[in-house]
N, C-alpha and C positions, 0 to 999 in steps of 0.2 A: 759546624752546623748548629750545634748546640749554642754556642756561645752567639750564631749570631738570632736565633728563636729568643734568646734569652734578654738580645738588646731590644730587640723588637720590642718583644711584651714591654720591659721599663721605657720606653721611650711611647708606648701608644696610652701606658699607663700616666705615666706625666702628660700627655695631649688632654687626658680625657678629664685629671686632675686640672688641669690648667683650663682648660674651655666652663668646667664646671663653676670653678672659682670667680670668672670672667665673665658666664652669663648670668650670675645671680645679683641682683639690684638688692639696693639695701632697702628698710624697711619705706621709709620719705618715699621713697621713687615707687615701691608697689603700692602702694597709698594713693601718689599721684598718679599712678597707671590708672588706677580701678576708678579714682576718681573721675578723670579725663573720658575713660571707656563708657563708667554707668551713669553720670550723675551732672557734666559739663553741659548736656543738651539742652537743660530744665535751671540748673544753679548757677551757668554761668562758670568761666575761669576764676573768676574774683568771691564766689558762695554771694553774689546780690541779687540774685534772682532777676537780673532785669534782662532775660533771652526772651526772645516769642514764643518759645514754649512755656518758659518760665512762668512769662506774666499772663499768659494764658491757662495754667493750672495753678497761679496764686502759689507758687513758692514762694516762701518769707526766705530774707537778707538773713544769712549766716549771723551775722554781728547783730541781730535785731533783740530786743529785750527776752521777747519772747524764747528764742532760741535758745541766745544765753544761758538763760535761767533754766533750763535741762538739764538733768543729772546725766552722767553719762548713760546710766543703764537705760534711760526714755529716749536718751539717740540711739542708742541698741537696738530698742522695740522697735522706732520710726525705720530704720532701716532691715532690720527683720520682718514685720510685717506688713510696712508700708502706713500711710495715712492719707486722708484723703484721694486724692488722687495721684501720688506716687504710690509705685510698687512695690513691694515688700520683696527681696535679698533673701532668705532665706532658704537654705537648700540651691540657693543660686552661688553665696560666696562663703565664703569659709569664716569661722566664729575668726580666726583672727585677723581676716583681711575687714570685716564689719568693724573689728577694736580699733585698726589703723585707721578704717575712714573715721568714725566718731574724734578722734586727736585730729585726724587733719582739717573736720571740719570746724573745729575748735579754732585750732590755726589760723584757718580761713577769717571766723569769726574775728580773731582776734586783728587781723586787719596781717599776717604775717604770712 
């Protein structure tokens, strides 16, 4: 009886090891999750702002000069506190899920 309590635990312990392993995305894909969830409605799949929402709150094209030319910590701000008429992240995502969107929207920008 012992021995079989004992298979159990290692066998429900590898399930829970293995489902953990198996549910966890790598950083790209939490990036393009949070991306797709917050930010596709207004930016677009592509970051060119050309959605009806988008061109109706004047998001600028990821790739646009202006963009570009942002340090990351000013994409930081713009998604922590928001500007204009988007909303500020803050207390909504996690400092390192705001780090992954600023590279992916670099990414974006980048035309990749």
């Amino acid at each position: 009886m012992a021995r079989l309590n004992l298979f159990r635990a290692a066998m429900l312990s590898a399930l829970a090891v293995g489902l953990g392993l198996w549910s966890k995305p790598a950083k790209a894909d939490d990036a393009s999750g949070t991306y797709k969830a917050k930010c596709v409605m207004c930016h677009g799949a592509d970051g060119k702002g050309e959605t009806p929402a988008g061109k109706k709150m004047g998001t600028h094209d990821f790739a646009s000069p202006e963009v570009q030319k942002m340090s990351d910590a000013e994409l930081t701000q713009v998604l922590e506190k928001g500007k204009n008429k988007m909303p500020g992240y803050a207390g909504k995502l996690k400092d390192s899920e705001i780090k992954e969107l600023v590279a992916y929207v670099r990414a974006l920008g980048k035309g990749k």
